[in-house]
LOTOR-255215 format. One record per atom (N, C-alpha, C, O, CB): z, y, x; residue in one letter; residue number from 1; atom name. Coordinates in steps of 0.1 Angstrom, whole numbers, plus 2048, in hexadecimal, padded with zeros to 3 digits. Glycine has a CB too. Layout:
N
   pz   py   px  r    k   a
    Z    Y    X  a  NUM  CA
...
END
This chain:
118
   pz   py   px  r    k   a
  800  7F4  808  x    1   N
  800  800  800  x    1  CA
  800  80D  809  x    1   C
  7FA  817  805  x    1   O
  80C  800  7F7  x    1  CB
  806  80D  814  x    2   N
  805  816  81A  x    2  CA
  7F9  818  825  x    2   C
  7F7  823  82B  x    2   O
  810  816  81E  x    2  CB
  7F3  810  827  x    3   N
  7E9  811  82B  x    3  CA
  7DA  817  822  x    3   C
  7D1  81D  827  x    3   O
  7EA  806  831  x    3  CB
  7DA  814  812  x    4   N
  7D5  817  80B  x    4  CA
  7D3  829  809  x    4   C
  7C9  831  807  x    4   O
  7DB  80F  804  x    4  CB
  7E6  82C  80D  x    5   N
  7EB  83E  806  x    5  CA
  7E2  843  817  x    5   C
  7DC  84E  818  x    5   O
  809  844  805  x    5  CB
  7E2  83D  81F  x    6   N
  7E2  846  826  x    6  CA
  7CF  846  82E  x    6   C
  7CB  850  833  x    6   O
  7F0  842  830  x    6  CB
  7CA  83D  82D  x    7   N
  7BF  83C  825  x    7  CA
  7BB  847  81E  x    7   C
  7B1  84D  822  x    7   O
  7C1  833  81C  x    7  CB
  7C1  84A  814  x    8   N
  7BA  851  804  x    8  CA
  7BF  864  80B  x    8   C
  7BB  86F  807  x    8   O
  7C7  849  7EE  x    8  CB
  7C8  862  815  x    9   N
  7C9  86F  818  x    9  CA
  7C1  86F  824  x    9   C
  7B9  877  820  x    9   O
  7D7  876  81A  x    9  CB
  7BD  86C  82E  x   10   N
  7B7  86D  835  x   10  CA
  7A6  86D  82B  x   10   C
  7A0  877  831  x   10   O
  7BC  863  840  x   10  CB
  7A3  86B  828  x   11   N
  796  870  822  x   11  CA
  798  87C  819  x   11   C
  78E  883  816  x   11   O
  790  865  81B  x   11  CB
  7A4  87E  814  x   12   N
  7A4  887  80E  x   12  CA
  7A5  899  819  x   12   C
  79F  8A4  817  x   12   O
  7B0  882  804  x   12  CB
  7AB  896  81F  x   13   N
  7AB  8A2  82B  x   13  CA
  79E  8A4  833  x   13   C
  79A  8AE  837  x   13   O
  7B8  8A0  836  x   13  CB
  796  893  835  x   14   N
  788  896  83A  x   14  CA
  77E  8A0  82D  x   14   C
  775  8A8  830  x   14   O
  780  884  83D  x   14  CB
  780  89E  822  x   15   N
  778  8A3  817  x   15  CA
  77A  8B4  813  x   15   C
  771  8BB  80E  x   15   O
  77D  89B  80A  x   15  CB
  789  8B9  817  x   16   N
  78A  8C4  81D  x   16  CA
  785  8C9  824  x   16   C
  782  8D5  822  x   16   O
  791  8C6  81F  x   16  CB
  783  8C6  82F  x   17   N
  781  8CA  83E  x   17  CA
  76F  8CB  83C  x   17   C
  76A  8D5  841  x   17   O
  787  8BD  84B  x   17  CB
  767  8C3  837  x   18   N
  75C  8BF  834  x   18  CA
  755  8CF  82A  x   18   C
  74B  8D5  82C  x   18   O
  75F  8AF  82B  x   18  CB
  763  8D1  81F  x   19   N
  75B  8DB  818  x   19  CA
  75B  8E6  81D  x   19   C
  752  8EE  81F  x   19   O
  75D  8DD  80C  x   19  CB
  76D  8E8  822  x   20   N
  76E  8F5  82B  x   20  CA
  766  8F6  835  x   20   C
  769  900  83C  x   20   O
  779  8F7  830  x   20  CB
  75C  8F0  838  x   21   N
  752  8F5  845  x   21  CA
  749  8F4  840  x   21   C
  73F  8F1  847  x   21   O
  751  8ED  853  x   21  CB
  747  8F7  832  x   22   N
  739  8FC  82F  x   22  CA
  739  90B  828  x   22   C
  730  914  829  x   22   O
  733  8F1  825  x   22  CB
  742  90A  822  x   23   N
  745  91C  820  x   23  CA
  74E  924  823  x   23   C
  759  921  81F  x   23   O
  745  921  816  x   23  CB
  74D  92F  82A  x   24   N
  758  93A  82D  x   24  CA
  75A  947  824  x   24   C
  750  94E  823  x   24   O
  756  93E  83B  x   24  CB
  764  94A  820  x   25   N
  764  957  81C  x   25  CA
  762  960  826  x   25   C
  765  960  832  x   25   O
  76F  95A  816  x   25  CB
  758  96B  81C  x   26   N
  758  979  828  x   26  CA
  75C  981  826  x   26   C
  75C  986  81B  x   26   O
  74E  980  82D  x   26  CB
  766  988  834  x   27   N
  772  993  833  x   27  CA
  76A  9A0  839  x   27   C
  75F  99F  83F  x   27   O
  782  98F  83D  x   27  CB
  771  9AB  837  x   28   N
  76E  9B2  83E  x   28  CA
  779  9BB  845  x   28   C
  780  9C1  83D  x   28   O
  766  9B7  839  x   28  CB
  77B  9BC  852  x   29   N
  783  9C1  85A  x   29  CA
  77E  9CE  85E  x   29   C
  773  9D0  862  x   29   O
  785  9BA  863  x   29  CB
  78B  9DC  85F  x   30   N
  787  9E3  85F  x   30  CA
  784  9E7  86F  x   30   C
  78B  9DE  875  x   30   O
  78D  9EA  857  x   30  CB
  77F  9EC  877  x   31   N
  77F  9EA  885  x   31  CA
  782  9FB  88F  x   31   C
  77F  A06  88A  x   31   O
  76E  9E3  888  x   31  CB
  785  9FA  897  x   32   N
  78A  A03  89E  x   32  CA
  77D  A0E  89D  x   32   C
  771  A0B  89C  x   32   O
  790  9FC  8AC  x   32  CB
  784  A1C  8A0  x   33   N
  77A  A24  89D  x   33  CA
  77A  A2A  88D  x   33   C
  775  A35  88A  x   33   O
  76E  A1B  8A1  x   33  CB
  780  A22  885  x   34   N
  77E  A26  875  x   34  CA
  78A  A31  873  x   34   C
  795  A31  878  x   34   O
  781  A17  86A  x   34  CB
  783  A3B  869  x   35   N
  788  A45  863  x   35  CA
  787  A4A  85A  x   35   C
  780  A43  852  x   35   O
  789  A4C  866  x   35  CB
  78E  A5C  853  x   36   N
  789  A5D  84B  x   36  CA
  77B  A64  849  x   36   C
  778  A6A  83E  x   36   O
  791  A61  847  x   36  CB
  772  A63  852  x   37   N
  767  A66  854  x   37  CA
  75D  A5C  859  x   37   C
  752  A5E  854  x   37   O
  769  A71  85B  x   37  CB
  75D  A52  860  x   38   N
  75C  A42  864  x   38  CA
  761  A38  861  x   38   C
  76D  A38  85E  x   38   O
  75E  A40  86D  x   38  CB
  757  A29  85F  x   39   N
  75C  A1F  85C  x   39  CA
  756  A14  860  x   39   C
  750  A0F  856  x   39   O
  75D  A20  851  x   39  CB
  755  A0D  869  x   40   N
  758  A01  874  x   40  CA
  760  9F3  86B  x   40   C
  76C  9F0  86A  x   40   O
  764  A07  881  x   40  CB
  751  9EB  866  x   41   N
  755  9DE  85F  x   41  CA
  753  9D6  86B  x   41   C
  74D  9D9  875  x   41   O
  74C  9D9  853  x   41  CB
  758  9CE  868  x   42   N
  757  9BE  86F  x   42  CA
  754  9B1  863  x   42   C
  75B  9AA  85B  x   42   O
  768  9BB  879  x   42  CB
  74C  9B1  866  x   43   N
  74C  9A0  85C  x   43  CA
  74B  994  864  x   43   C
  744  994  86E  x   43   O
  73E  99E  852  x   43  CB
  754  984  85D  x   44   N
  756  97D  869  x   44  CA
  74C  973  85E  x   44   C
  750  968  85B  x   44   O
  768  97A  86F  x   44  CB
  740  979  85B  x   45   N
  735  973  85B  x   45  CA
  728  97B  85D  x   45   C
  727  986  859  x   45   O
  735  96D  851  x   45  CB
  71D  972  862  x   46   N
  710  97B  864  x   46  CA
  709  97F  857  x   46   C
  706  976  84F  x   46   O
  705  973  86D  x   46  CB
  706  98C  855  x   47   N
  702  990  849  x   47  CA
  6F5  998  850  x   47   C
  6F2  999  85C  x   47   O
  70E  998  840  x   47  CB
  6ED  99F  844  x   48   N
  6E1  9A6  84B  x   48  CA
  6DE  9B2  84B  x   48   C
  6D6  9B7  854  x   48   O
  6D7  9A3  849  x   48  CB
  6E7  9BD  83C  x   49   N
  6E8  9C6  83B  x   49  CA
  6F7  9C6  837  x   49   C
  6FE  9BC  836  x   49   O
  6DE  9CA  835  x   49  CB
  6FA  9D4  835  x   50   N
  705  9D9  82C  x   50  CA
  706  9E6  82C  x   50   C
  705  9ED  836  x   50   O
  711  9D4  82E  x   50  CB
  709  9EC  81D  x   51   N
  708  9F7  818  x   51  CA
  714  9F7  811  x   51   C
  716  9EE  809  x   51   O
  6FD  9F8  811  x   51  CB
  71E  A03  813  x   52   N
  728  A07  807  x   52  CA
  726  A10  803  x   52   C
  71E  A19  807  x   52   O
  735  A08  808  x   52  CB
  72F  A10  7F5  x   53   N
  72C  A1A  7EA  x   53  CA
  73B  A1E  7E9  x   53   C
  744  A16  7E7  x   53   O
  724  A15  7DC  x   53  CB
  73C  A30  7E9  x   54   N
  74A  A35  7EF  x   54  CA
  74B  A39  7DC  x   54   C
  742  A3B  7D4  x   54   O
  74A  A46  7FF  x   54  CB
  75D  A38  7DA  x   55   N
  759  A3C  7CB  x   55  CA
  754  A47  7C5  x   55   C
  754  A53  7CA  x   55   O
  763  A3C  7C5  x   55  CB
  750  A45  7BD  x   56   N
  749  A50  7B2  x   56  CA
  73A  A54  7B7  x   56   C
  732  A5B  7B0  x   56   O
  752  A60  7B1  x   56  CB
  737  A4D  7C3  x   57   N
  72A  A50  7C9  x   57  CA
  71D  A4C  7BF  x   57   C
  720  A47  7B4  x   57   O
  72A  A48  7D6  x   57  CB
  713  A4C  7C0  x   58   N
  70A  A4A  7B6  x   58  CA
  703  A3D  7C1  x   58   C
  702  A32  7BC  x   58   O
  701  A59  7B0  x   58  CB
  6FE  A3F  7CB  x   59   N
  6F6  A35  7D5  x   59  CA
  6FB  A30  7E0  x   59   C
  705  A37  7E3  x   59   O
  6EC  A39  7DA  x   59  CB
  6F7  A26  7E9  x   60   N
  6FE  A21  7F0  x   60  CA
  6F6  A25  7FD  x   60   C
  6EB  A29  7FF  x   60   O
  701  A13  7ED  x   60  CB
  703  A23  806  x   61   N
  6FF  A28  812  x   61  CA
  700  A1D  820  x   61   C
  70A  A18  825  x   61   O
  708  A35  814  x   61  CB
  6F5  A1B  824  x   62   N
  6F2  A13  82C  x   62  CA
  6FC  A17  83A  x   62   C
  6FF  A22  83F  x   62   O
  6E4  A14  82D  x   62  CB
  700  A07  840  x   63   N
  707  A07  84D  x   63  CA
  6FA  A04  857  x   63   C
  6EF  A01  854  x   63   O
  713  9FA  84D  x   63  CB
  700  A08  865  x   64   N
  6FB  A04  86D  x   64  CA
  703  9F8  878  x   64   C
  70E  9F8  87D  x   64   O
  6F6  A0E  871  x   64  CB
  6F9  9EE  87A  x   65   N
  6FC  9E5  885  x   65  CA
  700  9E5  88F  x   65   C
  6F6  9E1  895  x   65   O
  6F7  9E1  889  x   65  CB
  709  9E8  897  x   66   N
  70C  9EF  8A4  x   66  CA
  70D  9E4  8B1  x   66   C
  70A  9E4  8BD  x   66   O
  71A  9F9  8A2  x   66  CB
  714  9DA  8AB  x   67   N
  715  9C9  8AF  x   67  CA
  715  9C3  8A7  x   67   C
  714  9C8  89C  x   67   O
  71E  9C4  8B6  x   67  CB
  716  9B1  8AA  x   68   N
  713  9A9  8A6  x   68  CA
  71E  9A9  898  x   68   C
  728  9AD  89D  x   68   O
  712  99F  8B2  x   68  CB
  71F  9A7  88E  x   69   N
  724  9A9  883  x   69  CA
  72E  9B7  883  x   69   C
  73A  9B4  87F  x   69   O
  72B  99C  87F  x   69  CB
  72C  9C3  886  x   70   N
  733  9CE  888  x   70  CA
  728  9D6  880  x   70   C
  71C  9D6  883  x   70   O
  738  9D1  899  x   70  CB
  730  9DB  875  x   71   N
  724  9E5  86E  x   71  CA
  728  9F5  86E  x   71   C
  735  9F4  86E  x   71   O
  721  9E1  85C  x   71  CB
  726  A01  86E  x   72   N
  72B  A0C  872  x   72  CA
  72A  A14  869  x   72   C
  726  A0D  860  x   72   O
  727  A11  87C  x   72  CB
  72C  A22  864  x   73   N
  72B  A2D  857  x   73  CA
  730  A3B  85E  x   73   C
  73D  A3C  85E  x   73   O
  738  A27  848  x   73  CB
  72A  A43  863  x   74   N
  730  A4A  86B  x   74  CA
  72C  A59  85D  x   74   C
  720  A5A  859  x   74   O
  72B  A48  87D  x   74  CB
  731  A5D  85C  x   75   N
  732  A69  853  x   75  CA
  737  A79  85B  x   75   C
  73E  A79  865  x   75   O
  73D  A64  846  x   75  CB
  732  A85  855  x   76   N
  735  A91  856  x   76  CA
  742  A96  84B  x   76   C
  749  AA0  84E  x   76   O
  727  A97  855  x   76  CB
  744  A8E  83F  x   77   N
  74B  A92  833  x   77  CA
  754  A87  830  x   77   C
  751  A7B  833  x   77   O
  743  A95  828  x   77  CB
  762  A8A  829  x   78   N
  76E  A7F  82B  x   78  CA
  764  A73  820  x   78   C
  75C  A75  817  x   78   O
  784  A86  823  x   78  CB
  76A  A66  829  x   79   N
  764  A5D  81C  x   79  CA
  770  A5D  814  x   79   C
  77B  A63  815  x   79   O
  760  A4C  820  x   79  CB
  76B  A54  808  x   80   N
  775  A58  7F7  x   80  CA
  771  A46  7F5  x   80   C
  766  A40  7F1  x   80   O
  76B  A69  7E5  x   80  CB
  77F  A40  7FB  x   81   N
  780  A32  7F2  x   81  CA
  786  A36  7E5  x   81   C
  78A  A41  7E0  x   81   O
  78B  A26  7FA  x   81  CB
  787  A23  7DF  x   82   N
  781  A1A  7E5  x   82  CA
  772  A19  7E8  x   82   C
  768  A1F  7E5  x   82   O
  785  A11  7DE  x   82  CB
  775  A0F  7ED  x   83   N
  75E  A0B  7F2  x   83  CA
  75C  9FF  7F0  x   83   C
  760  9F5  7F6  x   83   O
  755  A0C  804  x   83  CB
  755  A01  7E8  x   84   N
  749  9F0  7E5  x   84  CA
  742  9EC  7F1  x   84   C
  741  9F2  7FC  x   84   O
  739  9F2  7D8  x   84  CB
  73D  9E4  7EF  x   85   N
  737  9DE  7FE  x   85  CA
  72B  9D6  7F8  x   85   C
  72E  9CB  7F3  x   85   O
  744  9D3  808  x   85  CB
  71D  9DA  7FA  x   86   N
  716  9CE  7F7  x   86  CA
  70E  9C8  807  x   86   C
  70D  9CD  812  x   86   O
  70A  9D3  7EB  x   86  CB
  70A  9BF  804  x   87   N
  702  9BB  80F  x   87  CA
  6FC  9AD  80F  x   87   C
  700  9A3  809  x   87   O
  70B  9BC  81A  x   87  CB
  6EF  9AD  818  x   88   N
  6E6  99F  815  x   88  CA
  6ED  997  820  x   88   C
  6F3  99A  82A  x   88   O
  6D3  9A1  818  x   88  CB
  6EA  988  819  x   89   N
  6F0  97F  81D  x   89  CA
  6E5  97A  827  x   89   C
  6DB  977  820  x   89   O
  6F6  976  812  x   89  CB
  6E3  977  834  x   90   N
  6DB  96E  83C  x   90  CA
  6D5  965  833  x   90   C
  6DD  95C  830  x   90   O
  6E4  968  845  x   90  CB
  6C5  962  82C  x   91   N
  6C0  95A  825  x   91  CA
  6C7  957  815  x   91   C
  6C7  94C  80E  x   91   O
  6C1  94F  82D  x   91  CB
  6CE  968  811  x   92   N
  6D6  960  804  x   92  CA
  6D3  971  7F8  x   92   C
  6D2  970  7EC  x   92   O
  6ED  95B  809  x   92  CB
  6D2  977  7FC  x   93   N
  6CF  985  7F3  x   93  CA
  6DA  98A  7F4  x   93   C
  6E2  984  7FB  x   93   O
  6CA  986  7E4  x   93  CB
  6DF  994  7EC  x   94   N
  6E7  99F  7EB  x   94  CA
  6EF  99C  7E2  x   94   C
  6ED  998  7D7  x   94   O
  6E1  9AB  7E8  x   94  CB
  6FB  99F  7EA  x   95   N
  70A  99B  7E0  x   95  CA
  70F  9A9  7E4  x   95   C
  70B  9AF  7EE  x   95   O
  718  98B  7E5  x   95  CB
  71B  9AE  7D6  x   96   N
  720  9BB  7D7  x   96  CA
  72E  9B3  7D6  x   96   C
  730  9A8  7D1  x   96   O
  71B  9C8  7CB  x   96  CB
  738  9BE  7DE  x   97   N
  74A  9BE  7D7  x   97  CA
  74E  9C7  7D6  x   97   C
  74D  9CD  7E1  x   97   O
  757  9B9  7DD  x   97  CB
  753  9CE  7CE  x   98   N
  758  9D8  7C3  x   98  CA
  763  9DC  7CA  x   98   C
  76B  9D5  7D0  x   98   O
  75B  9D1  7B3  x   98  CB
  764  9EA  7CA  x   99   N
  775  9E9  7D1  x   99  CA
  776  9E1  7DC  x   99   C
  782  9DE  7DB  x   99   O
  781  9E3  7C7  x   99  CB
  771  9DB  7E6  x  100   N
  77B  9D5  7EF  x  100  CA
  783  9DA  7FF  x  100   C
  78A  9D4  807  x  100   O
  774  9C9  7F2  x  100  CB
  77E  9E9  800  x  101   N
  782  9F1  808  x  101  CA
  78B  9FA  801  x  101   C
  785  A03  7FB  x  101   O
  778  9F5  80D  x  101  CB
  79A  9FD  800  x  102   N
  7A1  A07  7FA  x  102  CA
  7A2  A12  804  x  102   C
  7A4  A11  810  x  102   O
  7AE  A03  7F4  x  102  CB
  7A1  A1B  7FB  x  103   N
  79A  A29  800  x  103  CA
  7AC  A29  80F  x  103   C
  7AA  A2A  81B  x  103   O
  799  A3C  7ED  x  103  CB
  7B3  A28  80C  x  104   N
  7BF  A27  818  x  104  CA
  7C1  A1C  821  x  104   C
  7CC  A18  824  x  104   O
  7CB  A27  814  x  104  CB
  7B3  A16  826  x  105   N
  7B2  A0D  830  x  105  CA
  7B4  A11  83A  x  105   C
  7B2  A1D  83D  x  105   O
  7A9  A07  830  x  105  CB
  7B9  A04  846  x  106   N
  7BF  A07  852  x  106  CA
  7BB  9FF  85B  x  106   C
  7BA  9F4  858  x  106   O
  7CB  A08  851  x  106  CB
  7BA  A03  865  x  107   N
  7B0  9FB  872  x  107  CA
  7B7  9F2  876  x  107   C
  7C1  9F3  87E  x  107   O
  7AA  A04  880  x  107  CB
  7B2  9E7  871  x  108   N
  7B1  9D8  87A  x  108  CA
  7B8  9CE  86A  x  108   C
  7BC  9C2  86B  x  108   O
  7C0  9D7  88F  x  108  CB
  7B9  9D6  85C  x  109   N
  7BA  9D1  855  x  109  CA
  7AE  9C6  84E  x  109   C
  7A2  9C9  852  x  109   O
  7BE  9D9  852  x  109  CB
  7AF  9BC  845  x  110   N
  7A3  9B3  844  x  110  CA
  7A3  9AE  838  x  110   C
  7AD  9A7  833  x  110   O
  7A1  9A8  84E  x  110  CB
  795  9B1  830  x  111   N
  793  9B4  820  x  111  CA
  78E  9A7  81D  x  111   C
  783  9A3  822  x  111   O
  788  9C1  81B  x  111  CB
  793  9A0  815  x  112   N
  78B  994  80D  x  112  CA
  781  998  804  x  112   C
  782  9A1  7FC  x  112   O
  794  98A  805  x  112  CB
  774  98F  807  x  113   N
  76A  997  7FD  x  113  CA
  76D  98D  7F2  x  113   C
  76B  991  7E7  x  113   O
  759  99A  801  x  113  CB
  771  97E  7F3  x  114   N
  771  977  7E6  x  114  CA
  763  96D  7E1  x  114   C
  761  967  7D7  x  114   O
  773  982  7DB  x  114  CB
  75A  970  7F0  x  115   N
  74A  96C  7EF  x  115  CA
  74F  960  7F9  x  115   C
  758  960  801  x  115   O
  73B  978  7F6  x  115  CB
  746  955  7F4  x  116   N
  748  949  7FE  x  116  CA
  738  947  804  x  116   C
  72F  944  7FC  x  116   O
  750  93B  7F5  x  116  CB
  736  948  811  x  117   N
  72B  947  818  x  117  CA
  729  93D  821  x  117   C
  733  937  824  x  117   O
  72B  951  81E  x  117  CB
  71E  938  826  x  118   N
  71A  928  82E  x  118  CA
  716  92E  83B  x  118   C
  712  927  844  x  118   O
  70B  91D  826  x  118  CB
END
């Protein structure tokens, strides 16, 4: 019998491990350099664009790439969270999150978007 329980958990923790390495949620970290005039994402997945939308704004405003998942927003005027965040997924289209930057974010803090990515 005990060979059976332990058995049934050992495949059960391989079946975990199996799914958890097919999708990751993507966060976004705020990255050094960010202010109230700048904003330095980090995503700890490869994405291809990203654009936020500061509140009450009407259109979104494209980041730039600066390194390898490091996207940048450098502005002349205070930004106004929260900020949505959209962006194309490597081979997958465009997903938005609503709010997931609050306008009193703080560098080296790290936002769950709630998207699960491969």
């Amino acid at each position: 019998m005990a060979s059976l329980s332990s058995f049934l958990l050992a495949v059960a923790v391989a079946a975990l491990l199996v799914i958890g390495s097919y999708a990751t949620e993507l966060t976004f970290k705020v990255g050094q350099g960010s202010s109230t005039t700048s904003l330095n994402l980090i995503t700890n997945v490869a994405i291809s664009e990203v654009e936020v939308k500061e509140k009450g704004a009407g259109d979104w405003t494209g980041l730039k790439e600066s390194s390898a998942n490091t996207w940048t927003l450098k502005t002349g005027a205070k930004l106004k969270g929260p900020f949505s965040v959209r962006f194309l997924v490597k081979n997958g289209g465009y997903r938005v999150v609503d709010d997931v930057i609050p306008e009193a974010f703080k560098v080296g803090s790290v936002y769950k978007s709630g998207i699960q990515l491969k």
